[in-house]
N, C-alpha and C positions, 0 to 999 in steps of 0.2 A: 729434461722434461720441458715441452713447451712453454711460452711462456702466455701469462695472462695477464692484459691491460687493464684495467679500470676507465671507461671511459664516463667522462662528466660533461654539461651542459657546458657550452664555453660562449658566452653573448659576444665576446671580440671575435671567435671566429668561427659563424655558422657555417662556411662551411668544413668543418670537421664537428657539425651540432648531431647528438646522440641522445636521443630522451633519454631521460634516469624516470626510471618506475618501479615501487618496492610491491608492485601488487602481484599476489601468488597466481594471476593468470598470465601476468608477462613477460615474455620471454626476452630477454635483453641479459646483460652483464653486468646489471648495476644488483649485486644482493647484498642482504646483510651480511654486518659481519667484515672482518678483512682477510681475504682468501689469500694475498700474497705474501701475506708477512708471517706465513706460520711456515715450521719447520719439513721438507717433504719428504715425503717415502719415496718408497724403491721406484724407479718412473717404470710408466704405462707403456706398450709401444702408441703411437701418437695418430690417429689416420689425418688425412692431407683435408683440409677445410677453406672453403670458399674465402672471398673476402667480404661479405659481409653475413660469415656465420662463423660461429668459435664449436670446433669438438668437446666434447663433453670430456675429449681424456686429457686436453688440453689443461684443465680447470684444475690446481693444487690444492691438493687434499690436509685435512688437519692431522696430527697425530692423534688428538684425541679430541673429538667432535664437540663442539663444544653446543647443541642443539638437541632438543627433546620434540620428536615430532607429538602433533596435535591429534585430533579425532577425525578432522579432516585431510592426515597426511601431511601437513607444511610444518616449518616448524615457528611460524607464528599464529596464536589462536584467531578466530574469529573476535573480531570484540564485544562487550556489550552493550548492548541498546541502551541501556539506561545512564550508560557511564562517557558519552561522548561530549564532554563541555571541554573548550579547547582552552588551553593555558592562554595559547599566542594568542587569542580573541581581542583584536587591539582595533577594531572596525568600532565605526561612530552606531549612537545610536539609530539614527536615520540613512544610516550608508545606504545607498546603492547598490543594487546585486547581492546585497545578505535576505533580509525576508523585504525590503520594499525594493522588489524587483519585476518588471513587465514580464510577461510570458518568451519576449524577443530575447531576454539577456538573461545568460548561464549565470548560474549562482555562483556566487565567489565561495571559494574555501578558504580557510588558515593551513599552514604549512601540517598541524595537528590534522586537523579533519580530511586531509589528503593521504595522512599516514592508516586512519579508519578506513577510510575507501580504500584504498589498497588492500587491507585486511582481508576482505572481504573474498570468500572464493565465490567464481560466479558458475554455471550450470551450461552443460549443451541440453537444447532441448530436445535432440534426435541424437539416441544411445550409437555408440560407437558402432561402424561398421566393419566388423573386423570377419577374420574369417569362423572366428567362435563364436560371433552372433549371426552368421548364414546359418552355423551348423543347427544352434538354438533355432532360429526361425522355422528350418523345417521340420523340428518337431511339433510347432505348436499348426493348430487345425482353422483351416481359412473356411468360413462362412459369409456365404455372399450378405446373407441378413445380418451379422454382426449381432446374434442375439444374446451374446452376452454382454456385450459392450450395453444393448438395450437394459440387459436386465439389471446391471450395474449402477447404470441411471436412476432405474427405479426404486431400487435398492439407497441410494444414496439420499433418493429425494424423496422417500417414507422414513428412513430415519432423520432425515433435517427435519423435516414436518413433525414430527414426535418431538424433539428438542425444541424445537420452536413453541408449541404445544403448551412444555412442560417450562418454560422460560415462562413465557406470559403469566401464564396459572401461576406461579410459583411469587413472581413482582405483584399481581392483583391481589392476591394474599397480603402478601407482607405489607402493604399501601394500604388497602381496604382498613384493613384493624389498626392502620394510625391513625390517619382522618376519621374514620368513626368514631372510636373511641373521644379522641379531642373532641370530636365537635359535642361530645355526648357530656363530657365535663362542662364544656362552656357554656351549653345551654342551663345547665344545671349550677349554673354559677361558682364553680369549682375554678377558678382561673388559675391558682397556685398547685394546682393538681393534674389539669390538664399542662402547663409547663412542664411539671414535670417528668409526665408521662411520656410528652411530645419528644423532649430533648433525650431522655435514657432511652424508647424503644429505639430512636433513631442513632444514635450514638454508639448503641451495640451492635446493629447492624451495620454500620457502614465501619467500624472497629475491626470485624471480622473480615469483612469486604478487604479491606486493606493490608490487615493482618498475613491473608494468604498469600496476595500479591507481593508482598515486598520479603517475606519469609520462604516461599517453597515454589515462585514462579515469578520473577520478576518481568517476563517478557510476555505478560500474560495484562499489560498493565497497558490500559488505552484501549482502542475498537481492534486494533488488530489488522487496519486496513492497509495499512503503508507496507506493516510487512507480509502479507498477501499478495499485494501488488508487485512490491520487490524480486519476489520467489519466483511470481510467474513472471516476472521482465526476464529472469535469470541468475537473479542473485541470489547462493544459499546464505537464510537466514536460522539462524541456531534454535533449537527450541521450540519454534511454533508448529511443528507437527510432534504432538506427544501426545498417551494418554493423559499424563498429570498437568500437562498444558490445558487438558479439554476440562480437568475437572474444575481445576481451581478458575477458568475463564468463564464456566458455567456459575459455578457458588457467587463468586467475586462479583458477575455484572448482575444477579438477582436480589442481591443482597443491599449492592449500591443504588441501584434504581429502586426499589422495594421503600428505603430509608428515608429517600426523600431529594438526595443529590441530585442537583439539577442537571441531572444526565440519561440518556435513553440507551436501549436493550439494542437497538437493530445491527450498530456496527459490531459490535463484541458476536452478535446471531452470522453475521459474516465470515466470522472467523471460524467460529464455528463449525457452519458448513462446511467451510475448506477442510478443517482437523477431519471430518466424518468423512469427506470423498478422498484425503489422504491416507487414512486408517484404514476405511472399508475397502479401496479397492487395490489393496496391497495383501490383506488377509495374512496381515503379521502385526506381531508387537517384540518388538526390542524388550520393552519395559514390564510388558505381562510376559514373552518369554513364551512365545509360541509361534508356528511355523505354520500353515496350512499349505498343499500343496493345489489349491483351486485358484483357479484365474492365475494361472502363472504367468502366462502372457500380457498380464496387465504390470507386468515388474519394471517397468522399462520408464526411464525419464519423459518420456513424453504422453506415456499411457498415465502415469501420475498427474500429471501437470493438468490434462487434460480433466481429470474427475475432480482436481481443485477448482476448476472453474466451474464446474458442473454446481460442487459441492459451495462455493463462493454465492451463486447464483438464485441456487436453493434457498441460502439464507435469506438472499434481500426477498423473495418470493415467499418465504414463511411469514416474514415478520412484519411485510406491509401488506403480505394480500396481495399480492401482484406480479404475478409468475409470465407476466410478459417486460416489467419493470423489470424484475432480477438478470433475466438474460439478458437487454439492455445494459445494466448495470456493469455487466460480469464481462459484456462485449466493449463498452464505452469506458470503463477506468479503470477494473482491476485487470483484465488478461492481455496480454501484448502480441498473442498468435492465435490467430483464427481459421476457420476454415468453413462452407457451409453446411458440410457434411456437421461439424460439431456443436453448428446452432441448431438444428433440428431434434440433436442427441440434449442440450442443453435445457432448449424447450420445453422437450419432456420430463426431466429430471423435475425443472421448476414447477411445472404442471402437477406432478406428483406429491412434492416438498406442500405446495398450497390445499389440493385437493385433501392429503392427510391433515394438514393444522384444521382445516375449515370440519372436516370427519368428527374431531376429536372437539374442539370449539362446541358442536352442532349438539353435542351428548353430555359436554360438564361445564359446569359453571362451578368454577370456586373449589374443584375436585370434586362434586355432586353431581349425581346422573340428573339428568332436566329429564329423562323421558321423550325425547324427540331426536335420536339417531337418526342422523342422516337429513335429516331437514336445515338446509343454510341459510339461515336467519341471519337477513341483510344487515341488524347490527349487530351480527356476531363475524360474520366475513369481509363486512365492511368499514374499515377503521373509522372512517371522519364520511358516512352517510351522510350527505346533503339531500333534503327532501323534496325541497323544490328548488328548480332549474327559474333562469332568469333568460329572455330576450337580447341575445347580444350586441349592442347598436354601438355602430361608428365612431360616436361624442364617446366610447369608453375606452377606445384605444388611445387616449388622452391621459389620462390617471392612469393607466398602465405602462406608458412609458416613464414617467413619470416614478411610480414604483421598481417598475426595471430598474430604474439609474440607481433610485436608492437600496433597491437589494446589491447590487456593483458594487456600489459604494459602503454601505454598512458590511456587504459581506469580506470583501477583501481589506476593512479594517479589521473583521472579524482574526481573520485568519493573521493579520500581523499579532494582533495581541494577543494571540496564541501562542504565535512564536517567541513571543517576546519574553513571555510569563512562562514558556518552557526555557528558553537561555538563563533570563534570572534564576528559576529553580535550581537547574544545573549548576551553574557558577557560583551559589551560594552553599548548595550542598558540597563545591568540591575543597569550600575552605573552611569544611568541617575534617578533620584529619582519620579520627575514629569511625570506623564502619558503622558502630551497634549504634551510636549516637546520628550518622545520614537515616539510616534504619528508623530508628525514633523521627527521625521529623517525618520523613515520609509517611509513616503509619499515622501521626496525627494530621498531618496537611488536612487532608478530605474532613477528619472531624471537626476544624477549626472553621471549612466551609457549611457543615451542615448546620452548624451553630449559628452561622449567620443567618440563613436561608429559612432553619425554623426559627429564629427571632424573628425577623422580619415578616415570617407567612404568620403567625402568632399576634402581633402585636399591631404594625404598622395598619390592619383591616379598620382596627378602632381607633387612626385618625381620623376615618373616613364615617362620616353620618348614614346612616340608614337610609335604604333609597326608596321608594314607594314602588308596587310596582305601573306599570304607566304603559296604556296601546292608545288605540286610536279608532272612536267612534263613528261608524259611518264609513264613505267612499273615501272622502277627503275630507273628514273631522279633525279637529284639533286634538292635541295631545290630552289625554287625560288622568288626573292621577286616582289612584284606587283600581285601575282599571285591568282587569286579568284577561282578560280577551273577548274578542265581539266576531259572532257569526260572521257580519258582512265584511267585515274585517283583517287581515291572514295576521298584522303587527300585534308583534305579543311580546311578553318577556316567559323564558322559559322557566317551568316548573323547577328544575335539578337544580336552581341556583343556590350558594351558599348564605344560608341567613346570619352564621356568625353567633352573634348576640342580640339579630335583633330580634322584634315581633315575630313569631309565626303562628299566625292563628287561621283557621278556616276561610273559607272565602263561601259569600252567601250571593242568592242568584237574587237580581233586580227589574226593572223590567225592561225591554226591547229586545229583551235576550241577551243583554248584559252582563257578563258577571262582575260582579264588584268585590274588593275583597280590602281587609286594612291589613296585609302582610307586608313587610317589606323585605329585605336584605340587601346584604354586601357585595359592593363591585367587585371589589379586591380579594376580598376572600373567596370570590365565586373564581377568580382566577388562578387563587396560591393554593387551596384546600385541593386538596389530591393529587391525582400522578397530571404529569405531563399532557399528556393522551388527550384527559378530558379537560385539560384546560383551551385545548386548540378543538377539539369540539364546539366548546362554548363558542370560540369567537370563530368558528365557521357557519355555527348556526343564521339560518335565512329569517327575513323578514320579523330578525330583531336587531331595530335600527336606533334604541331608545334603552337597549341593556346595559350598556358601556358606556361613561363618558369618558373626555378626553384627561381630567385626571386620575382616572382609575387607568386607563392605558401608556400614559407617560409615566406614572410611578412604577410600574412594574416592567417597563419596557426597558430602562438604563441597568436594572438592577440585574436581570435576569441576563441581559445580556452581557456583565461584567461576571457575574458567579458560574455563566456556562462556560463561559473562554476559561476560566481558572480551571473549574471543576475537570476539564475533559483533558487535561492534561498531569494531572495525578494519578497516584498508586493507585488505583482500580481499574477493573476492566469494565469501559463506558464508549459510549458512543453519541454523539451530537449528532442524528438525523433530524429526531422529533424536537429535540430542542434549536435547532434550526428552523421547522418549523413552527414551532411557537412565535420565535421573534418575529420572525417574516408577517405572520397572521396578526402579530400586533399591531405592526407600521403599516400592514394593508391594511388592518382596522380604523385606524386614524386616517388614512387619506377617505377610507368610504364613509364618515363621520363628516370630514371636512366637507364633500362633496354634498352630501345632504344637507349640511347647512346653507351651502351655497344655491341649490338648488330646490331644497325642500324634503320633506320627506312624503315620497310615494310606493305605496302597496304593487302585488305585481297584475293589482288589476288594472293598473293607471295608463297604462298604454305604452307609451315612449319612453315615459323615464321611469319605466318598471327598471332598469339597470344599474339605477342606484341604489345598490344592497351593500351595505359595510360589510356582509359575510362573505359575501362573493369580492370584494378585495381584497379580506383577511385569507381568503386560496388562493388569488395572485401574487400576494405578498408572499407566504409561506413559500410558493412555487420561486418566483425573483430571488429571495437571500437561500434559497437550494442552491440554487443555480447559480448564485455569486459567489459562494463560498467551494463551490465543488469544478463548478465548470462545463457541468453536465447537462444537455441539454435533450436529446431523446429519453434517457433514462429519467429525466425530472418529471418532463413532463407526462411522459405515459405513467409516471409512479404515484402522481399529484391525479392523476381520473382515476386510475385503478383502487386509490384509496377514496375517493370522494364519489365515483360515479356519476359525475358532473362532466359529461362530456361538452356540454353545449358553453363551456367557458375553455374551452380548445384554446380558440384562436387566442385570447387575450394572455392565457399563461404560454404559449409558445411567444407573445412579443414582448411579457419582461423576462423569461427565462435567457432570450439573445440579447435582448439590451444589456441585463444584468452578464451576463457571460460576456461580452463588448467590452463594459467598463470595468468589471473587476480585472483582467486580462492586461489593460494599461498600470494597473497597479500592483498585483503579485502576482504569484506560480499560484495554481490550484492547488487547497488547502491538503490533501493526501500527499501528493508531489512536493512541497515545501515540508514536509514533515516527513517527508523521506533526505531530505538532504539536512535537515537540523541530526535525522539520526546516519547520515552518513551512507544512506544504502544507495550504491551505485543504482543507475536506471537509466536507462533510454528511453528519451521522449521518442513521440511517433515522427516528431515532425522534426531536424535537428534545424538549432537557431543561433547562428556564430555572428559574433562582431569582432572584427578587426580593427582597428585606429577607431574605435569609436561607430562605426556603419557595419551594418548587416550584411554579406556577404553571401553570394550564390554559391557552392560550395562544388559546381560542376565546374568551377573554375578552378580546381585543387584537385589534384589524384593525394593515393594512398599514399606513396612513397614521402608524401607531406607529414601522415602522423604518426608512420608505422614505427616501431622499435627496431633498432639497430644496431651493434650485431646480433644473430639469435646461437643461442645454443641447441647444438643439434647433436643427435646420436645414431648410431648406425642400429641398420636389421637385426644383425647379431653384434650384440658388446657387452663387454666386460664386466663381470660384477663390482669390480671394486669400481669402477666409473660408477655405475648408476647409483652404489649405494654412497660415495660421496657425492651425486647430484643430490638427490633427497636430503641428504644431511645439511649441506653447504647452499643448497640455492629456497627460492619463495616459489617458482615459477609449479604455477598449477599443469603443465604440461608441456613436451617437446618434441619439434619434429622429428624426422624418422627420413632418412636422408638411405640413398642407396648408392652405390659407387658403379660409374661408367666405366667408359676407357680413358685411360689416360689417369686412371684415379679421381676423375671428376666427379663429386656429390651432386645426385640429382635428389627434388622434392620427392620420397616416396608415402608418408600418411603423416599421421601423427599418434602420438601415448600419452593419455594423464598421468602424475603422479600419484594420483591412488591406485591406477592399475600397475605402478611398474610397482611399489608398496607391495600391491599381492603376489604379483610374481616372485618377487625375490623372497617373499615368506615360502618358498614350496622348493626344495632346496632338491629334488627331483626333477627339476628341469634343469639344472645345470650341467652345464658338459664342458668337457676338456679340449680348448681350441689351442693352436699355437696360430698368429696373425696370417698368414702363410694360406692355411684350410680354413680363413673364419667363414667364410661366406658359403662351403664346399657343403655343408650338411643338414639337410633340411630334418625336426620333429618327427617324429610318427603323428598319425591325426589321435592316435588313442589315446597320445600322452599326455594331450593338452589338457589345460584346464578347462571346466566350462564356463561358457556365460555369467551362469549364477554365481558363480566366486568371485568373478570381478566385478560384477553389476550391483556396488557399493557405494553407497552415498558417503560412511566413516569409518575406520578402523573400528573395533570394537576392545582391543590392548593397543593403545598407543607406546605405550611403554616399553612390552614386547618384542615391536616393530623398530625401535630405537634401537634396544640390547642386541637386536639380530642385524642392521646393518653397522653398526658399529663393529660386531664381531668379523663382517666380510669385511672393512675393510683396514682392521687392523690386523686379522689372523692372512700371514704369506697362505697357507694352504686354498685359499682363495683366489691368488693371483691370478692362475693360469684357466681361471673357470669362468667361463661367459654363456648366453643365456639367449635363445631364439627367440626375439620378438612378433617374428612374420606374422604369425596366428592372430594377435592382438593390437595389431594397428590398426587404425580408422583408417580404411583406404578411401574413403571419401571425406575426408579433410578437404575445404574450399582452399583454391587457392586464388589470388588473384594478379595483375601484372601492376606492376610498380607505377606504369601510366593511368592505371585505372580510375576513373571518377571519383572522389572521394563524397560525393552526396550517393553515388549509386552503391556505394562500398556500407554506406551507414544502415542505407534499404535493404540491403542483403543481408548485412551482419545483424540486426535486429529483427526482420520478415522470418529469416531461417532460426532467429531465437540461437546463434552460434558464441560459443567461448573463443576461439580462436579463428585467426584466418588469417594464412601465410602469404604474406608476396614473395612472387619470384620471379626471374628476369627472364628474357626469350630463352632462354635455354635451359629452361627449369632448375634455375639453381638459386638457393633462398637467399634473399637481398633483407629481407625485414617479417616484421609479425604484427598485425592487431589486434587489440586485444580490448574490453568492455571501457578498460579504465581511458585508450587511447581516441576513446569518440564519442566521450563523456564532454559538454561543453567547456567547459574553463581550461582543457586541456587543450584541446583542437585550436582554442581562441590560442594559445600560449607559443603551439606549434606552428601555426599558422603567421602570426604575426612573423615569427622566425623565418618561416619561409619565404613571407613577402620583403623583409630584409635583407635575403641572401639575394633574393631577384632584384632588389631596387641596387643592389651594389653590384651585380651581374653585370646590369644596364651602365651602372656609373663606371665601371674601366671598359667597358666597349665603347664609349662613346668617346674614353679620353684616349683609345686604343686609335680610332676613327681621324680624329682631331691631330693624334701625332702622325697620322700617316699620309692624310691631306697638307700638312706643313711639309712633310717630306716631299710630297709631289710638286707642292707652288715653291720649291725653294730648288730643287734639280733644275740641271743643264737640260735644254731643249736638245732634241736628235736631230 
């Protein structure tokens, strides 16, 4: 039997340097396990292999496998999301390249969190082309209108809109009858009653909240955006397409937001939508255990992929009201493959998704018919309606930069302390030993927040003295207190505010048209007393310049912005959009306060400096820490009009949304992005960002042959069963090429096979045939006998178990030897390949544009030198391989120069002719 090397990284002599990669999509020799030191059976005949490819019959088999394949065919599982805190974590707390790292510089991994990544199987987004998916193809019925793909759309974006619908309704509920009721004891001087009312409704709901998460869905825990993103980068993530994914992520985020936890509904409504456009346009369930045979042609990985971003899109479009923000959204940070055929399809999905919520909005309040169906009442489809527009002048592009920096700044502190307070979590639950005991903390975490949060909304209002209410008489009158609003007038304090404990009595009309009133109430409480929503209403409200001061907005600015960073990274299913914007609105609040004092305070009939509105800075501020925290910049800002309907402040929130996107940028990774690599999920950026010795690198100065894996294992057209079923057993590798034999015995590239399709093959024990080496290539399939498409076109075994018993059986039963197994039918004959000089920044644009799991290099003479693969052009690696490279070339250079040197001595030292 041939023999098989184990090749390792060797830094004394790059050049015999071979990545080691333990990840199931790459194909190299480095697997788990030790393949050489076990005992062999009977040998294989062996076929002739390249030099930089090993045969698959080459590879020595166990006697008794010592592997249990997974759900996805490997036989290591996928990991869990929740379980990635790394032992080796031996990085400072202010390192460099862990979470305080520039957008320029790949995240560092631990030797642990490399082994996660690797875990990971990743996805092609265009289904194999094989010849059993021509034959499928032409069954299915080409329509130039594509009207079901239309209809699918709307389909998906009437049921997000119904969810979306029934989310809202369902948090308005459970919020409504907290704050009412408290506020109903308080006024009634019930204080020991209203605590305790406050702290049990809230404490059971957000109990249950948690309960479900950490008991029957653990990946259901957070907005759901990272691993959204992830799937449609490529990478399969476990669990987040399921029914009981969708219900427990529904109960879970209504329950949490409802309770009081300083966390909002929209990223969890994200996810959401994805579960409905993966669910609905598959018209199956594993879990309910039903088949339909409609829309079959939407079966296929890329027809999925595409109605998650549909269905992604829809959400941000339900839940802000803004079905041109969603597609934005869905186009700018969660989808990584586009087309514009697909934004049109998208468009309307979101269109639908909003026009439904706004339907359904229009008819119930509270789950009560209003009697006005179909009428969209602006503050019913307008989240944060501002009433009146301000004159946008010059001098306010000033205090907008200004705010930019510090949304930048606050937001990408934001996003460390997230990170920070999710590593903490991690590393202290992982030296808890007992499962049921990590279990108990996490189930309490969130209630040990909400305790804070209703102490503080409860208590902290009655440090603060009762405020009078106070506008402003006349054009340019002084401030006056008693004062409820004056015709000539527009400065008021708004009616909705919360009084708390104090006065509320009638207000009586005086004369000039006056009204006078002896009410007062609370700052603070007008801010903490109910959901979220309406706290950033309040302080988007216009021409109230006199509602807020600056201690009622610095006390609840520190607090809220330590209890959301906590909160959104607990067992629940929650989302920090709205509560991004609160803080934003707060810090814009306070510079448009500072600004009026500096300036004065003027109505918007004053002419020039009608632009000094504290409300109209607390929207540029909400807009700035958007966009600092996320990165996002079309989709902020069309999402910040679409919610306000405040277009004529365009221009000012586009110039902190790029300031703030500027400088948070110099400080971390975009907050979904850094929270994809805390949870380990492979991804390619759009733009790839490598440093070598320290500087940044053009990467058109590097071909592939720089990162590619080498050697690869490869299998022939027709091979062996006891080969393939010791591949699967013995190797990670998510897939292999498929190699055809010339003259001379030479292997040429012919397609490639996953390992979950060679899995089903060799389950159907009716396509094996009896070759001796001699005829293996002599005998082609009948077309009849093939399988179809839809037997392979499988995301996971369904018995893994099964699948184990049945190759173990081929390849320790001899009556198997002589049986191998036609491939032809089910290879990707359009597998990319590329040539080993190839550009390695054009290598990165291909391999992530085409959304590809694999892509082989091969040399002028089509025969396979290496393989890349998700994990190989992932930053920290490229940085790793690269360096390597440029090491092998600076020593290239050092013996040719001393090559030069000794042969110029030789010349000045020779007899003349």
């Amino acid at each position: 039997m041939g023999s098989y090397t184990r090749l390792r990284r060797s830094s004394k002599d790059m050049s015999a340097y071979v990545p080691v990669d333990d990840s199931p999509d790459t194909i190299n020799t480095e697997d788990e396990g030790t393949l050489d030191e076990v005992p062999e059976m009977q040998p294989i005949p062996k076929h002739a292999s390249q030099k930089h490819s090993v045969s698959a019959q080459s590879m020595p088999r166990r006697s008794v496998p010592q592997k249990k394949l997974s759900k996805y065919g490997v036989a290591k599982d996928m990991p869990e999301l929740e379980k990635h805190h790394a032992p080796d974590d031996r990085y400072s707390f202010l390192e460099q390249g862990r979470d305080i790292e520039s957008v320029n510089i790949p995240h560092k991994y631990t030797e642990k969190e490399k082994e996660a990544l690797g875990a990971f199987e990743s996805l092609d987004y265009l289904p194999s082309h094989s010849d059993i998916f021509k034959k499928w193809v032409k069954r299915q019925r080409v329509s130039s209108l594509n009207l079901d793909v239309w209809f699918m759309m709307a389909l998906i974006g009437f049921s997000v809109g119904v969810v979306g619908f029934l989310l809202h309704q369902v948090i308005e509920e459970i919020a409504d009858l907290k704050w009412e009721t408290t506020e109903k004891f308080l006024h009634d001087g019930k204080y020991a009653i209203a605590s305790l009312f406050a702290f049990g409704y809230s404490l059971a709901f957000v109990l249950f909240s948690a309960f479900i998460c950490v008991y029957i869905r653990p990946e259901t825990a957070g907005s759901g955006i990272p691993e959204i993103t992830g799937f449609l980068n490529g990478t399969n993530v476990r669990h987040i397409f399921n029914i009981r994914t969708m219900i427990v992520k529904f109960l879970s985020c209504v329950t949490a937001v409802g309770s009081g936890l300083p966390v909002g509904p929209e990223g969890p409504m994200i996810h959401l939508g994805a579960l409905v456009g993966a669910g609905l346009s598959q018209f199956k369930s594993e879990s309910l255990r039903f088949r339909f045979n409609f829309f079959e042609k939407f079966r296929t990985t890329e027809a999925r992929r595409n109605f998650v971003s549909a269905g992604a899109a829809a959400g941000v479009a339900s839940a802000f009201g803004a079905p041109v923000g969603g597609l934005l959204f869905s186009m700018e940070e969660v989808s990584s493959f586009w087309t514009t055929t697909l934004s049109w399809q998208i468009f309307f999905c979101c269109m639908v998704s909003t026009f439904t919520t706004d339907l359904f909005n229009s008819a119930f309040q509270s789950f009560s018919y209003t009697g006005s169906f179909g009428q969209f009442k602006t503050n019913r489809y307008i989240l944060f309606q501002i009433d009146k527009g301000i004159d946008v002048n010059i001098l306010m592009f000033i205090p907008t930069a200004v705010i930019g920096l510090i949304g930048g700044v606050l937001g990408a502190l934001f996003t460390i302390l997230c990170l920070k307070m999710t590593r903490i979590r991690l590393r202290l639950l992982s030296k808890i030993e007992r499962v049921w005991v990590q279990k108990i903390v996490k189930l309490f975490e969130p209630a040990v927040i909400l305790i804070i949060v209703t102490a503080f909304s409860l208590y902290i209002p009655s440090v603060f003295t009762c405020t009078e209410f106070t506008c402003i008489q006349g054009d340019t009158g002084s401030a006056v207190k008693g004062c409820f609003n004056d015709t000539r007038n527009p400065l008021h304090v708004e009616s909705e505010v919360a009084s708390y404990t104090c006065p509320n009595e009638k207000e009586y009309k005086l004369n000039n048209n006056t009204w006078m009133t002896n009410r007062t109430y609370n700052e603070v409480a007008t801010l903490l007393f109910g959901d979220l929503e309406r706290a950033v209403k309040r302080l988007f409200s216009r021409d109230t310049h006199l509602e807020f001061s600056y201690a009622s907005l610095f006390t609840v600015l520190p607090f809220y912005f330590l209890m959301i960073c906590w909160a959104s990274g607990t067992a629940v299913a929650c989302g920090t959009l709205v509560p991004m914007l609160l803080i934003g609105s707060l810090y814009g609040r306070i510079i448009g306060i500072t600004m009026t004092s500096m300036f004065g305070i003027h109505s918007e009939d004053y002419g020039y400096w009608a632009w000094l509105d504290p409300g109209a800075f607390a929207l540029i501020g909400a807009a700035s820490f958007f966009g600092g925290v996320t990165r996002l910049t079309l989709a902020v800002t069309v999402i910040m009009m679409e919610l306000t309907n405040d277009v004529q402040v365009l221009l000012p929130v586009m110039v902190s949304v790029m300031v703030a996107k500027w400088v948070g940028d110099l400080v971390t990774h975009p907050v979904y992005h850094a929270q994809m690599e805390v949870k380990c999920i492979p991804f390619l950026d759009q733009d790839p960002k490598v440093s070598v010795g320290g500087k940044l690198v053009n990467l058109e100065n590097y071909s592939a042959r720089d990162v590619m894996a080498s050697p690869v294992i490869t299998i022939q057209t027709k091979e062996l069963v006891q080969v393939l079923s010791n591949l699967l057993l013995n190797t990670t590798h998510g897939g292999f090429p498929v190699v055809m034999k010339g003259n001379g015995d030479e292997e040429y590239f012919y397609g490639l096979i996953t390992r979950l399709e060679l899995t089903v093959l060799l389950m159907h024990e009716n396509l094996f045939v009896t070759l001796d080496e001699e005829s293996l290539g002599d005998n082609d399939q009948e077309e009849s006998q093939w399988l179809d498409f839809d037997q392979l076109n499988i995301q996971k075994l369904h018995d893994p178990q099964a699948a184990t018993d049945m190759l173990n059986k081929y390849l320790l039963d001899s009556n198997y030897r002589d049986l191998a197994i036609n491939l032809k039918p089910y290879i990707n004959q359009s597998a990319l390949s590329i040539p080993g000089k190839f550009s390695l920044y054009r290598t990165y644009i291909i391999f992530r544009t085409l959304g590809l799991r694999h892509l082989v290099v091969v040399d002028n003479k089509n025969h396979i030198t290496g393989i890349i693969t998700r994990k190989d052009l992932m930053g920290f690696n490229m940085e790793e391989k690269l360096e390597a490279a440029q090491e092998r070339m600076l020593r290239m250079r050092r013996v040719g120069r001393i090559e030069m040197r000794n042969l110029a001595s030789i010349a000045n030292t020779s007899d003349p002719i």
